[in-house]
N, CA, C and O of each residue as an XYZ file, in Angstrom:
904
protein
N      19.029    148.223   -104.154
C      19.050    147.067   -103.255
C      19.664    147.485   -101.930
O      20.811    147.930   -101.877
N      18.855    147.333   -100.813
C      19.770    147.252    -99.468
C      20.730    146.733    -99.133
O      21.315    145.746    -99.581
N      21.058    147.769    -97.838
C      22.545    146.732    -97.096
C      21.907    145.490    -96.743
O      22.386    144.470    -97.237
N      21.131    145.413    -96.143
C      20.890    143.761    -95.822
C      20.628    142.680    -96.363
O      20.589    141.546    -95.885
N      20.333    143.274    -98.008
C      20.248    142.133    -98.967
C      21.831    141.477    -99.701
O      22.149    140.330   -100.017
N      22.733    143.069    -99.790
C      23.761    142.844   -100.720
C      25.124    142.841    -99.600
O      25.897    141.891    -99.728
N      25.403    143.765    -98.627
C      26.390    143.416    -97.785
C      27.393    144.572    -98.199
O      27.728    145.539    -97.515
N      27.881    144.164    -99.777
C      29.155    144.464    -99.682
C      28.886    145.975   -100.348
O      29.661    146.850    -99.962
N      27.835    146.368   -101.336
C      28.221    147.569   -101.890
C      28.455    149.044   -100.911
O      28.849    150.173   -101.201
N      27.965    148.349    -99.532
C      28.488    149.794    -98.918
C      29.561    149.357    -98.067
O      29.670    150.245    -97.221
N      30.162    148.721    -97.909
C      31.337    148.202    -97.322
C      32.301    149.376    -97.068
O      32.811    149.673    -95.988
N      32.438    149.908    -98.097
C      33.205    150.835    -98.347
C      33.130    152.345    -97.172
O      33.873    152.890    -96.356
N      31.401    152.572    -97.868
C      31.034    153.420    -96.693
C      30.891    153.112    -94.962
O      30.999    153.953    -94.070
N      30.764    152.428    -94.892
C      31.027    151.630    -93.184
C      32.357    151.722    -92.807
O      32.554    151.795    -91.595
N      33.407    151.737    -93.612
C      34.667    152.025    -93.394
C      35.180    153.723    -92.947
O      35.949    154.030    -92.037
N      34.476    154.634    -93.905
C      34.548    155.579    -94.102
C      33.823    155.992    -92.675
O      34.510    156.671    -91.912
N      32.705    155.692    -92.324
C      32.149    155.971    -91.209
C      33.093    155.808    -90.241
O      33.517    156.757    -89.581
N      33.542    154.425    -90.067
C      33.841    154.373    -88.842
C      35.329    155.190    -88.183
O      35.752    155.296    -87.032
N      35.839    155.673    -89.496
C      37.327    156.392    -89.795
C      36.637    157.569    -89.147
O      36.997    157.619    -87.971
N      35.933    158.371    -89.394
C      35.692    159.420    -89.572
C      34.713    159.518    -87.876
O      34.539    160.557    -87.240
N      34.316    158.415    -87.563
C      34.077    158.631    -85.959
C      35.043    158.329    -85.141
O      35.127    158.911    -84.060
N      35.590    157.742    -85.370
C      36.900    157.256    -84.518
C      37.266    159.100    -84.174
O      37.002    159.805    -83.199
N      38.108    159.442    -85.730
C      39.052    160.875    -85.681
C      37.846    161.617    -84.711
O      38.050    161.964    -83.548
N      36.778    161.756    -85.311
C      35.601    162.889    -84.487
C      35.520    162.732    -82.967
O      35.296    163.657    -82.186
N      35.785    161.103    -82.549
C      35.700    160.927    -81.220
C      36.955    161.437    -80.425
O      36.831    161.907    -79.295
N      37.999    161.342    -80.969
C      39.526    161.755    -80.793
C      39.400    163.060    -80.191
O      39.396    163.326    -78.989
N      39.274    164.020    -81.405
C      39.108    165.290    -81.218
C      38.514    165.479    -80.467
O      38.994    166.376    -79.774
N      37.233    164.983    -79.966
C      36.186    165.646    -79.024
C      36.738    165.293    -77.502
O      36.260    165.585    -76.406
N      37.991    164.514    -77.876
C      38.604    164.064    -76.341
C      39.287    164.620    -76.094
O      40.003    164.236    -75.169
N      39.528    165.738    -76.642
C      41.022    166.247    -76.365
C      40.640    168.055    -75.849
O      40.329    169.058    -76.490
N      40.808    167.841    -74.757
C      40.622    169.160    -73.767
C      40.264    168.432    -72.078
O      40.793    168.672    -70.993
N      39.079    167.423    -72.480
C      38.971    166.907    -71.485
C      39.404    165.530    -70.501
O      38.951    164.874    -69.563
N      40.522    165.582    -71.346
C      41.866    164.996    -69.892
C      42.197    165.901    -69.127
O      43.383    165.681    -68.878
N      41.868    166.816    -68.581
C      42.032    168.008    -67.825
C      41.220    168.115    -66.897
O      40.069    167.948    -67.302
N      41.314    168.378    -65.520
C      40.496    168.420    -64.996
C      39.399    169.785    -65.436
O      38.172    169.713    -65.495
N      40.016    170.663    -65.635
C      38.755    172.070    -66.544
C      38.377    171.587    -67.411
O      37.846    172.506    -68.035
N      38.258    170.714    -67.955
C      37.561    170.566    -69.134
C      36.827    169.191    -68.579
O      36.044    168.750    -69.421
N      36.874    168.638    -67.722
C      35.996    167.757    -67.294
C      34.371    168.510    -66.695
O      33.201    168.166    -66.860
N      34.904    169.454    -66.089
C      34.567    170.476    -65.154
C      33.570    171.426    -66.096
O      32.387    171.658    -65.847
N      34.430    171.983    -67.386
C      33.359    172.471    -67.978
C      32.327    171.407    -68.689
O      31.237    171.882    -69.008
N      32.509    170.314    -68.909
C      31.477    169.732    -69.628
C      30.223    169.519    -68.260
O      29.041    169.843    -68.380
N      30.677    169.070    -67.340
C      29.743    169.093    -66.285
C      30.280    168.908    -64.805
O      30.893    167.851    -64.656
N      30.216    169.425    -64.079
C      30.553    169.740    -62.696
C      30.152    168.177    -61.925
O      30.777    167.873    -60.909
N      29.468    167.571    -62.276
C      29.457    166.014    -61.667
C      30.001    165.123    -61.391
O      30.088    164.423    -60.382
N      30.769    165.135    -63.206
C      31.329    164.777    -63.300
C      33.021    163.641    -62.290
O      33.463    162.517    -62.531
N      33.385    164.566    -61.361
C      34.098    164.196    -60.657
C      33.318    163.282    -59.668
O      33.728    162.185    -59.290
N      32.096    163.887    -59.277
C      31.163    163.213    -58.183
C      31.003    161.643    -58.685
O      31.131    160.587    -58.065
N      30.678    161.922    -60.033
C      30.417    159.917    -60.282
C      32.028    158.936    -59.996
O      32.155    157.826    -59.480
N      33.133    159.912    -60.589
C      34.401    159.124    -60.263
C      34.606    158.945    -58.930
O      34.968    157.907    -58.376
N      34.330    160.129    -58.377
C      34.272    159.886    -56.192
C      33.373    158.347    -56.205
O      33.519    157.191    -55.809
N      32.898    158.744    -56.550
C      31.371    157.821    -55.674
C      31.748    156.179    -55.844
O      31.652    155.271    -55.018
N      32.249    156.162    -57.346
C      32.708    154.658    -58.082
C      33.955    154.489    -56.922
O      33.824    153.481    -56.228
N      34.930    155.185    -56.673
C      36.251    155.284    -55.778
C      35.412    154.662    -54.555
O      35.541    153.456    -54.344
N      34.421    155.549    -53.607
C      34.191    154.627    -52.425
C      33.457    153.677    -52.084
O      33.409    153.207    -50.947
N      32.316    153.019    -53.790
C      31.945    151.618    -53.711
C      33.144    150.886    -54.037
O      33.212    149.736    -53.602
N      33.971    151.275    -54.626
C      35.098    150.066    -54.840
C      35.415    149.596    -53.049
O      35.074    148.562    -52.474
N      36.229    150.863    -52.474
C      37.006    150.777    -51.350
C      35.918    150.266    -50.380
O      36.152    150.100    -49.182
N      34.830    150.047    -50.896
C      34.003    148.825    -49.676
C      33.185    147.905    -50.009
O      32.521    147.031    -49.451
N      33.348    148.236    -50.895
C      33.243    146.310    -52.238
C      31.864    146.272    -52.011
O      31.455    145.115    -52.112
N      30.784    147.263    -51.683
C      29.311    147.179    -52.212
C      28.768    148.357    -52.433
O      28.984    149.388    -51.796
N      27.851    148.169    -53.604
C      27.141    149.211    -54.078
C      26.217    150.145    -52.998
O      25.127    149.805    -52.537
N      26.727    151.036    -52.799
C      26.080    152.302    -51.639
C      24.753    152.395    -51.936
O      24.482    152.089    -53.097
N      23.475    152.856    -50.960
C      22.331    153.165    -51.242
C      22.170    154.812    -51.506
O      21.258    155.392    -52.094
N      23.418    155.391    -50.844
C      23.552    156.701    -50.769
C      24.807    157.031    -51.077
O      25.782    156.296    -51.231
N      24.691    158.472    -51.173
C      26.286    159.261    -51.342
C      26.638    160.192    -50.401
O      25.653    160.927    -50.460
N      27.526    160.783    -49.384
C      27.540    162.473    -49.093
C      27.734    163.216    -50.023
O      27.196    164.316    -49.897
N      28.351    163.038    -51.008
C      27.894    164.430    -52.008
C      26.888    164.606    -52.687
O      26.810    165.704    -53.239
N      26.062    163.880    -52.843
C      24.448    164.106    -53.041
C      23.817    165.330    -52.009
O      23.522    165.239    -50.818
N      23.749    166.225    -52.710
C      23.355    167.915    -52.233
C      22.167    167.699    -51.782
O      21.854    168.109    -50.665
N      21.325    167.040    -52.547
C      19.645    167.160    -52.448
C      19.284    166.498    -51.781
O      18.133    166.678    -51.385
N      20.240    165.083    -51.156
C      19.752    163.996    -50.611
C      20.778    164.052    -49.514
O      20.938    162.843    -49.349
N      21.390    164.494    -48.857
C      22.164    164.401    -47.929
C      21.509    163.945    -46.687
O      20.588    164.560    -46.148
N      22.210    162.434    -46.095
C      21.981    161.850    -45.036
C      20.645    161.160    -45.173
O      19.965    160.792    -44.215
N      20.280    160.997    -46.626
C      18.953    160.036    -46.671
C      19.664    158.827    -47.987
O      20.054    158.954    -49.148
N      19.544    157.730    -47.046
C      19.466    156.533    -47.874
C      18.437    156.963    -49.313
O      17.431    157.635    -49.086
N      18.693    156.619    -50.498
C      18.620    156.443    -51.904
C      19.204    155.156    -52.546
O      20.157    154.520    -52.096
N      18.741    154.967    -53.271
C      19.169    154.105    -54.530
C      19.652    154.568    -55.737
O      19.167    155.074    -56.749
N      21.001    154.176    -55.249
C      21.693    155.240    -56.877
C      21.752    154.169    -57.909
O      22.528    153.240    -58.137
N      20.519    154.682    -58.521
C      20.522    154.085    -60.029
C      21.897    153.863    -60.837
O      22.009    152.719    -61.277
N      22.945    154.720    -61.111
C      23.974    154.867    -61.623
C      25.449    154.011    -60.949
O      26.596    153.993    -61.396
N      24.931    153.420    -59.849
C      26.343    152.936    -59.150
C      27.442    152.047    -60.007
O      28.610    151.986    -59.623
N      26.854    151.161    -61.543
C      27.925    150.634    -61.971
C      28.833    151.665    -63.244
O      29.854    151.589    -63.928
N      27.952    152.394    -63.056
C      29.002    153.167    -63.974
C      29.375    153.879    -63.605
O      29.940    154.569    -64.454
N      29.471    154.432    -62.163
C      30.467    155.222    -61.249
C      31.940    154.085    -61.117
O      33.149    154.317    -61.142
N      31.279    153.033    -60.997
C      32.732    152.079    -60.787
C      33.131    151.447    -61.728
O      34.076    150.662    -61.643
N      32.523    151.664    -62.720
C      33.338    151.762    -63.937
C      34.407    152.934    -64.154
O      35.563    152.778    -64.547
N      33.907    153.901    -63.884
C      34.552    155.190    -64.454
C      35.703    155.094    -63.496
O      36.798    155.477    -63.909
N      35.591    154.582    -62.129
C      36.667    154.374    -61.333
C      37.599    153.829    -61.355
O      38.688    154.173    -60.895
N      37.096    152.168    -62.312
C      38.176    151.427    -62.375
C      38.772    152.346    -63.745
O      39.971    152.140    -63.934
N      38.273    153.104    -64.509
C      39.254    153.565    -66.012
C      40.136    154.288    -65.449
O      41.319    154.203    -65.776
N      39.512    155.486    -64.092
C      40.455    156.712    -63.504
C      41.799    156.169    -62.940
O      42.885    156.749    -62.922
N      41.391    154.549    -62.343
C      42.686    154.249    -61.323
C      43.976    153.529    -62.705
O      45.134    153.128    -62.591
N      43.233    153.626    -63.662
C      44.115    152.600    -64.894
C      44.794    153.368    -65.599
O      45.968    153.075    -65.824
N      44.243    154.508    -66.108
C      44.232    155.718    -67.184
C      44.319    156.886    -67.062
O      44.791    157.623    -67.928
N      43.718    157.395    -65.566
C      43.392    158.436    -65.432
C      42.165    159.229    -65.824
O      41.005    158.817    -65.804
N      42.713    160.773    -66.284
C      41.193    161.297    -66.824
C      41.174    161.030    -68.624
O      40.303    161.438    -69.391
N      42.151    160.395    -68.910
C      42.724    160.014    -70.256
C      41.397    159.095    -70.334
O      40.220    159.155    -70.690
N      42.131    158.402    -69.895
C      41.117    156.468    -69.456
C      39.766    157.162    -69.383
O      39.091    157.092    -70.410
N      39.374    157.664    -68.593
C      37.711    158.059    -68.288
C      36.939    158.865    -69.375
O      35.739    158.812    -69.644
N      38.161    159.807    -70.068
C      37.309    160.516    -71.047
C      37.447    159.353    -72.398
O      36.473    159.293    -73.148
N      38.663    158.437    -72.694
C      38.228    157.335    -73.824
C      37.289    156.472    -74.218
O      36.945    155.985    -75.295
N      36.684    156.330    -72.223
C      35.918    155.502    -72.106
C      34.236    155.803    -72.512
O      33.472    155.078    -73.149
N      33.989    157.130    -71.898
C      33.232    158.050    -72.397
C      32.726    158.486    -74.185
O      31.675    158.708    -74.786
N      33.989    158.437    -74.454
C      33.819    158.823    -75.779
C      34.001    157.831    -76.720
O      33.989    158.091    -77.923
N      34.207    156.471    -76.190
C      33.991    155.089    -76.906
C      32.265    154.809    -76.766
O      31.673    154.305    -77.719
N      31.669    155.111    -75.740
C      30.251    154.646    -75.851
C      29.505    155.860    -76.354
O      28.292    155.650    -76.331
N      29.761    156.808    -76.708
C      29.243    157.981    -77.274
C      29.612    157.851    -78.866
O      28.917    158.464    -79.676
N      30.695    157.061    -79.298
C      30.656    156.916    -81.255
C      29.659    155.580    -81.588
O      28.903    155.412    -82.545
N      29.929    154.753    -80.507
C      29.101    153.609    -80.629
C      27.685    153.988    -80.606
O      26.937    153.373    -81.366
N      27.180    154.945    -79.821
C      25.753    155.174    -79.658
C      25.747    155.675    -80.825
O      24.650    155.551    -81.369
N      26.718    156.325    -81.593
C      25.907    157.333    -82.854
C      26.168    156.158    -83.946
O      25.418    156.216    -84.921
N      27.267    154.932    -83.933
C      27.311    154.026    -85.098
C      26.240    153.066    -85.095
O      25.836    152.627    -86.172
N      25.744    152.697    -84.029
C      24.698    151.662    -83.844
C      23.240    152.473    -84.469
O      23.154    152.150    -85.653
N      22.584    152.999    -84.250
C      21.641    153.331    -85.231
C      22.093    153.425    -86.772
O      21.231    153.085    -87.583
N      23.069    153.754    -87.169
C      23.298    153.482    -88.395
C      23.384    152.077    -89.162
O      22.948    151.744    -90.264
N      23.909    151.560    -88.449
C      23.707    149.728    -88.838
C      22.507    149.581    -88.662
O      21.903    149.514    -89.732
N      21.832    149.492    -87.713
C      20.324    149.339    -87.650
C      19.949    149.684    -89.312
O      19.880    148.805    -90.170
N      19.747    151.003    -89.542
C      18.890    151.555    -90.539
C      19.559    150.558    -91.886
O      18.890    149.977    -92.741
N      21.162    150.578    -91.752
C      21.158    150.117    -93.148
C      20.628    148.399    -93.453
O      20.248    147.946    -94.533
N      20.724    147.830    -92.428
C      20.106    146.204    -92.245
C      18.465    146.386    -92.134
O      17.780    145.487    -92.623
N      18.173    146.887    -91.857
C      16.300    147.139    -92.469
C      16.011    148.301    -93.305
O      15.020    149.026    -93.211
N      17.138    148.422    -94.272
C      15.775    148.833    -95.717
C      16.286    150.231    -95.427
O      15.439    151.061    -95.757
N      17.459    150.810    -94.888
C      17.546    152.618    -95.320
C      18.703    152.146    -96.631
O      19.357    151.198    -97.065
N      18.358    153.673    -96.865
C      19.507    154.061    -97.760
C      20.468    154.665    -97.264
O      20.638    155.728    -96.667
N      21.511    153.221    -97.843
C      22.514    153.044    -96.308
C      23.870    154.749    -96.416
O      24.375    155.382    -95.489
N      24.033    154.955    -98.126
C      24.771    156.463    -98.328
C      24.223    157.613    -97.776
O      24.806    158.539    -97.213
N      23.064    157.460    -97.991
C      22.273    158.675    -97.155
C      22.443    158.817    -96.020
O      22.919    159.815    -95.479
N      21.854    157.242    -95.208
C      21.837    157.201    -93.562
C      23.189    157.873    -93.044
O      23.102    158.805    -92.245
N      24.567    157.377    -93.522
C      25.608    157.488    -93.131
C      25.471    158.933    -93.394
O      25.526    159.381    -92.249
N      25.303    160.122    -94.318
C      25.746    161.280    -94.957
C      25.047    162.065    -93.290
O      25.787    162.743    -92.578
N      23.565    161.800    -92.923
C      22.736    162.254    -91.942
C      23.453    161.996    -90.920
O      23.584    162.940    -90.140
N      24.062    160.852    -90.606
C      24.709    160.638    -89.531
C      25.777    161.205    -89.299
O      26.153    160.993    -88.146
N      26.393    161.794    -89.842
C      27.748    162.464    -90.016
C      27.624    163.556    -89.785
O      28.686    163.969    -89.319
N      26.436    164.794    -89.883
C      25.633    165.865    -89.955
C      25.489    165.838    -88.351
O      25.917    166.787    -87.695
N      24.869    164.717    -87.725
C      24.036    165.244    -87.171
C      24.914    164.461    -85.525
O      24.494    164.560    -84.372
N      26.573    163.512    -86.150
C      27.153    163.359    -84.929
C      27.736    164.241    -84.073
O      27.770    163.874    -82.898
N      28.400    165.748    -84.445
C      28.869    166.675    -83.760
C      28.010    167.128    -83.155
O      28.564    167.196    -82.058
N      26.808    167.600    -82.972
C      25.768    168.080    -82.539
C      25.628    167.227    -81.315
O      25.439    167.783    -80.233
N      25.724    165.620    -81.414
C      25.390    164.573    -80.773
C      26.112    164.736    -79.624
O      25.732    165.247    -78.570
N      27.631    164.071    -80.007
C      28.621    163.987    -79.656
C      29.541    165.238    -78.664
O      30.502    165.175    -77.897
N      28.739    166.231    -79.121
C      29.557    167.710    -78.715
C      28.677    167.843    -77.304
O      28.985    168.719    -76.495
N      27.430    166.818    -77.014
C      26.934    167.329    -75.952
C      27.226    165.898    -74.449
O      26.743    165.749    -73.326
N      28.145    165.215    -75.197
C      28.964    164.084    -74.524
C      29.305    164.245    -73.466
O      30.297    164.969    -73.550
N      28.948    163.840    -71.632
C      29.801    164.358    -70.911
C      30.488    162.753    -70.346
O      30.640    161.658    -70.887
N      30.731    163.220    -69.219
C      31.148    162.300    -68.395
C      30.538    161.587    -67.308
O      30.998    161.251    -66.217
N      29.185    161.394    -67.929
C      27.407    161.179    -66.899
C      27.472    160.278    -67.535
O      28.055    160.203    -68.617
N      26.615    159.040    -66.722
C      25.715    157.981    -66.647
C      24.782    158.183    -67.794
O      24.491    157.207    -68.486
N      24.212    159.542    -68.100
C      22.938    159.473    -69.512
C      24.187    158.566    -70.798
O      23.557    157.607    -71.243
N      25.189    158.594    -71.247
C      25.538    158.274    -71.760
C      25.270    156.712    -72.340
O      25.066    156.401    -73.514
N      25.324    155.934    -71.308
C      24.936    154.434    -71.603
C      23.132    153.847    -72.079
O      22.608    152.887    -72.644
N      22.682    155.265    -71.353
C      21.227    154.994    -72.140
C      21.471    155.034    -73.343
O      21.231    154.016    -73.992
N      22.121    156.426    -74.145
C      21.596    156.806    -75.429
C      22.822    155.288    -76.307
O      22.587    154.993    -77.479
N      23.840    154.643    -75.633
C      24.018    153.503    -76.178
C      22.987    152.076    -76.414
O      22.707    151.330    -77.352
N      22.632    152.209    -74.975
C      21.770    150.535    -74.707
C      20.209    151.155    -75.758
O      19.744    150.110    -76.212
N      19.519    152.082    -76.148
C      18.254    152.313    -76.224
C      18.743    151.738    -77.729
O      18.261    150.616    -77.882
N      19.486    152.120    -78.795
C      19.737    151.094    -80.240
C      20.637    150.040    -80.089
O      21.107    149.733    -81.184
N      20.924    149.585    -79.471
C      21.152    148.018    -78.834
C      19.924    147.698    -79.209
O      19.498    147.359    -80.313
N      19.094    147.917    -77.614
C      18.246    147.216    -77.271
C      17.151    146.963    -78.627
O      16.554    145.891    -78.724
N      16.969    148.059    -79.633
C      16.503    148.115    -80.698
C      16.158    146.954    -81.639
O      15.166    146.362    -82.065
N      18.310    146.926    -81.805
C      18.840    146.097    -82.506
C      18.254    144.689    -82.291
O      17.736    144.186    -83.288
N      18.250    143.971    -81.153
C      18.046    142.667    -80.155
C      16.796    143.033    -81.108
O      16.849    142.947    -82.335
N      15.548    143.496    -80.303
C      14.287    143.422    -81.017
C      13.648    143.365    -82.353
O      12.592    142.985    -82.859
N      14.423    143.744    -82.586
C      14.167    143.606    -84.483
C      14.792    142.293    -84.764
O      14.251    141.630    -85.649
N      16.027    141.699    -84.063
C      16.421    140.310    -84.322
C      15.094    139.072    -84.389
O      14.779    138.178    -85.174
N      14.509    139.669    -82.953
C      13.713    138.663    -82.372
C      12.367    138.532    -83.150
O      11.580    137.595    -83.283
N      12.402    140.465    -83.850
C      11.147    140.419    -85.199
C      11.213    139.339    -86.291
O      10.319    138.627    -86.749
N      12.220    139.400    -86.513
C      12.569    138.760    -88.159
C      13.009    137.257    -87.682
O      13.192    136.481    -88.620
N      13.179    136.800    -86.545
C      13.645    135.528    -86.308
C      12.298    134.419    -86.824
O      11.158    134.836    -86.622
N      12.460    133.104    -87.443
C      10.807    132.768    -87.451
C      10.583    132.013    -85.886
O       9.494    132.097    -85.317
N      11.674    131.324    -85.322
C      11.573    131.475    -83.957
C      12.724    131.728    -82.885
O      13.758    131.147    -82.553
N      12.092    132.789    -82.537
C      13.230    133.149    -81.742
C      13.898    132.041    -80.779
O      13.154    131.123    -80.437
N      15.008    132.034    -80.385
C      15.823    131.522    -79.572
C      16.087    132.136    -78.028
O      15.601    133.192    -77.622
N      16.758    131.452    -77.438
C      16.978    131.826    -75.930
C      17.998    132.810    -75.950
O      18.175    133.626    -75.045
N      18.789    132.712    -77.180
C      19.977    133.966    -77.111
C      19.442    135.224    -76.949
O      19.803    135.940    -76.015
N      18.721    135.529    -77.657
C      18.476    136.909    -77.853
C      17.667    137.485    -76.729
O      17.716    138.669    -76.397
N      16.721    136.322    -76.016
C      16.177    136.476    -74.717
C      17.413    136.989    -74.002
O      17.534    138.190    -74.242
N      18.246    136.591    -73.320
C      19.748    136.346    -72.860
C      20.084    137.665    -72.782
O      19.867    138.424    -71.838
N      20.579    137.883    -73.736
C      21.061    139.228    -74.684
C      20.376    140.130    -74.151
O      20.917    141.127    -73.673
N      18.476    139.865    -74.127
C      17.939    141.414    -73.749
C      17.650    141.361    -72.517
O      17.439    142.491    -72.074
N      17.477    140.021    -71.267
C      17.517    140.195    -70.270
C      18.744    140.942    -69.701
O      18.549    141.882    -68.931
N      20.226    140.506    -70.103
C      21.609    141.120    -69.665
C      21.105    142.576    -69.968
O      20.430    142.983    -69.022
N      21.205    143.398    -70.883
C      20.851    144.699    -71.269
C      20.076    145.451    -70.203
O      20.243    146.616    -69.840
N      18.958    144.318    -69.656
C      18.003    145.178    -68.542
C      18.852    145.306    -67.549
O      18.924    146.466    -67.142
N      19.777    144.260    -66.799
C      20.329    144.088    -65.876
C      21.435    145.482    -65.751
O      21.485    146.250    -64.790
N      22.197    145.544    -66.882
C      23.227    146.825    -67.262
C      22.489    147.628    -66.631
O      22.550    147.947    -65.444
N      21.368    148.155    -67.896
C      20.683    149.304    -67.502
C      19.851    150.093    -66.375
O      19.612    151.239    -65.992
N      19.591    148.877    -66.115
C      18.958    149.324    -64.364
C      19.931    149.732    -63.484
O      19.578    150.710    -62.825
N      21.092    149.299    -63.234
C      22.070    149.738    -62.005
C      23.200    150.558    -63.213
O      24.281    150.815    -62.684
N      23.138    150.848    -64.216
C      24.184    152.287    -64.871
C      23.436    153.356    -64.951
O      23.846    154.497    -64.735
N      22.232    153.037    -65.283
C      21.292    154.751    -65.707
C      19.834    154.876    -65.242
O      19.342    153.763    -65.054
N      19.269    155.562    -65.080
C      17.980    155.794    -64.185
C      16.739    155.689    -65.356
O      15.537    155.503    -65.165
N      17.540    155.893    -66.742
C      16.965    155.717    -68.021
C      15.806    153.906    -68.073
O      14.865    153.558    -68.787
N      16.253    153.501    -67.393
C      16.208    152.180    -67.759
C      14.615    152.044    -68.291
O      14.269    151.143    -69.055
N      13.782    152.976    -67.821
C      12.447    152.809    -68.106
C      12.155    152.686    -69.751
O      11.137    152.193    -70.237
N      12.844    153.030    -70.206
C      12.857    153.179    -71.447
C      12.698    152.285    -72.473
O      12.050    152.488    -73.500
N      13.482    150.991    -72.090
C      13.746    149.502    -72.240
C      12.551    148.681    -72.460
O      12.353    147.827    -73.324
N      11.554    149.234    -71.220
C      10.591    148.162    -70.922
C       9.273    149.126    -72.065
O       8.260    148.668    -72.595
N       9.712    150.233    -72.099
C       8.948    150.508    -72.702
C       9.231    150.332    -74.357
O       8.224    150.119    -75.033
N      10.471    150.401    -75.029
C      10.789    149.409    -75.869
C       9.949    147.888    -76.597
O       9.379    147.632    -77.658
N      10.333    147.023    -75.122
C       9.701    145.929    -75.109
C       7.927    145.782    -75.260
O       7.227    144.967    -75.861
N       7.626    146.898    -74.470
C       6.380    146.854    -74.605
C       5.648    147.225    -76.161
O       4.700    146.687    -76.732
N       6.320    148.108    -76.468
C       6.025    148.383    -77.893
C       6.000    147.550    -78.971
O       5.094    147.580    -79.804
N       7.260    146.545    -79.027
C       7.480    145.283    -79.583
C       6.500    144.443    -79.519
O       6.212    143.739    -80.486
N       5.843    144.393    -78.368
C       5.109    143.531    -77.785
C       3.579    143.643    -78.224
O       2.876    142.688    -78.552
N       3.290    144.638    -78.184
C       2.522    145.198    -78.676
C       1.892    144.776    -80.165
O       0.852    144.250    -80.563
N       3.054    145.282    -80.733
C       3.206    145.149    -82.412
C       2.019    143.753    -82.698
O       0.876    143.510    -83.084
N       3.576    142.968    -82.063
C       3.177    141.610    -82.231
C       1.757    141.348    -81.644
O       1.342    140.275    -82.080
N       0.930    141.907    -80.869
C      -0.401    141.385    -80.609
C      -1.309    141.562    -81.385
O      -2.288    140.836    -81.554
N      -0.836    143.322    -82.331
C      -1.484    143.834    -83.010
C      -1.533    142.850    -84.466
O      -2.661    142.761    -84.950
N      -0.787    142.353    -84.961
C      -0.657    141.403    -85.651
C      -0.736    139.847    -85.977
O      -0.302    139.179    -86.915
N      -1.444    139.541    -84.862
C      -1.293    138.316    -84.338
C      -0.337    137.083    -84.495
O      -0.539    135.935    -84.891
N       0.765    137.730    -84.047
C       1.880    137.216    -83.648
C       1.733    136.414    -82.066
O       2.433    136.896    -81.176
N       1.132    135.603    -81.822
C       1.208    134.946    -80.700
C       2.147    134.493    -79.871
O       2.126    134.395    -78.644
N       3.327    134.112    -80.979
C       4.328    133.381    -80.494
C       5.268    134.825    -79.766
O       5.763    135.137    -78.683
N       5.123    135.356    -81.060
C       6.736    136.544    -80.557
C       5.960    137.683    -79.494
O       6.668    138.401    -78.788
N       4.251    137.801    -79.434
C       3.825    138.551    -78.659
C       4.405    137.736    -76.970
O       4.795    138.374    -75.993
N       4.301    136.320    -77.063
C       4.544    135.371    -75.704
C       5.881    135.994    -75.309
O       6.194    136.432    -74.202
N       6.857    135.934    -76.803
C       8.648    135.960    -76.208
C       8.652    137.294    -75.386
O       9.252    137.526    -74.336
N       7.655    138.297    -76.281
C       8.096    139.670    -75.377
C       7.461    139.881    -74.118
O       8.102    140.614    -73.365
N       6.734    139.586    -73.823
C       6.226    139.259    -72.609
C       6.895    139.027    -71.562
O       6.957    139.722    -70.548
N       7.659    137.571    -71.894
C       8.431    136.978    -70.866
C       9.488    137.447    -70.653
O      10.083    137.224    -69.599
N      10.092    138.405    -71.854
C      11.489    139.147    -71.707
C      11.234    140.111    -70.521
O      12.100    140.262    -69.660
N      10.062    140.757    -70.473
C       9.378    142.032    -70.230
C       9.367    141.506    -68.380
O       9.844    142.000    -67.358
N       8.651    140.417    -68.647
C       8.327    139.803    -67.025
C       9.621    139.212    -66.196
O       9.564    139.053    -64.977
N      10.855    138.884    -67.013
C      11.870    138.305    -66.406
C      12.949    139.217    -66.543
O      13.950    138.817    -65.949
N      13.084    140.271    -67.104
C      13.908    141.514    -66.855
C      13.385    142.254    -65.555
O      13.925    143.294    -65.177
């Protein structure tokens, strides 16, 4: 019997998981409160904390950067601007402490959220977890202090939402809500965002392929009002 039928027999293991990402996330934080070890994970790194530092100090999101090498002195649209000022507001709170926690809080979440997924539709939830555990250092070890980060969170989110809106017999405005906010995140934190709609479209899809009229309409409108 599944997690989503019974709940509690893996209870246990969800615990165990989340112990065991927490410590994994710990460890993987610890070098890079340093500025060298920020540095070795990726040399940008500092550039997104700059950049978040001088949209704060003029209270709007820049079209451009000067440290943009490739783009110097040409207006752009930096896809990434709220999670530069995110990372800014953690640096001015925490430091590189704050920035790498913050980092490595949406990097256990990205690897725990597909696991709930699988065990609430039909995996085998001891297994899922055993694979997931295998295959988080690998994940996790390639963690930096970049903007890709919030994709590989929002893409099983956004999952999650959609499969709600599958199994709902009619969906509600929440979950609309829910996946319009998600687009909104994702468009101004990561350049990923294409990803989303293509998500949606797939969903969308499904449902035509099936003649789902109703939930083919919801995705649509998610699709058209994101």
């Amino acid at each position: 019997m599944n997690a989503a039928r019974t709940g509690n027999p893996w209870a246990g293991w969800v615990g165990a998981f989340a112990l065991w990402l927490l410590a994994f996330g710990v460890l993987q934080s610890l070098g890079l409160d340093t500025l060298e070890g920020i540095l070795y994970r990726d040399g940008d790194s500092l550039r997104h904390i700059a950049t978040g530092d001088l949209m704060r100090a003029e209270a709007t999101p820049r079209p451009s950067e000067p440290w943009a090498f490739t783009t110097e002195g040409q207006d752009w649209f930096n896809p990434s601007w709220l999670f530069n000022v995110a990372l800014s507001h953690r640096y001015q709170y925490g430091g590189l402490w704050g920035v790498t926690l913050f980092v490595a809080l949406l990097g256990m979440l990205a690897v725990a959220l597909p696991v709930l997924v699988a065990g609430r539709h039909g995996g085998r939830f001891p297994l899922t977890i055993l694979l997931a555990m295998l295959a988080a250092p690998l994940f996790l070890a390639g963690i930096a202090v970049r903007p890709q980060v919030v994709t590989l969170l929002l893409v099983p989110l956004t999952v999650a939402l959609l499969w709600r809106v599958q199994e709902a017999d009619r969906p509600g405005k929440l979950a609309l809500v829910g996946l319009v906010a998600l687009a909104v995140v994702w468009v101004n934190a990561h350049g990923g965002w294409p990803v989303y709609f293509t998500l949606v479209g797939f969903w969308g899809l499904g449902a035509l392929v099936a003649r789902q009229n109703r939930k083919f309409l919801y995705f649509l409108l998610t699709g058209m009002i994101s």
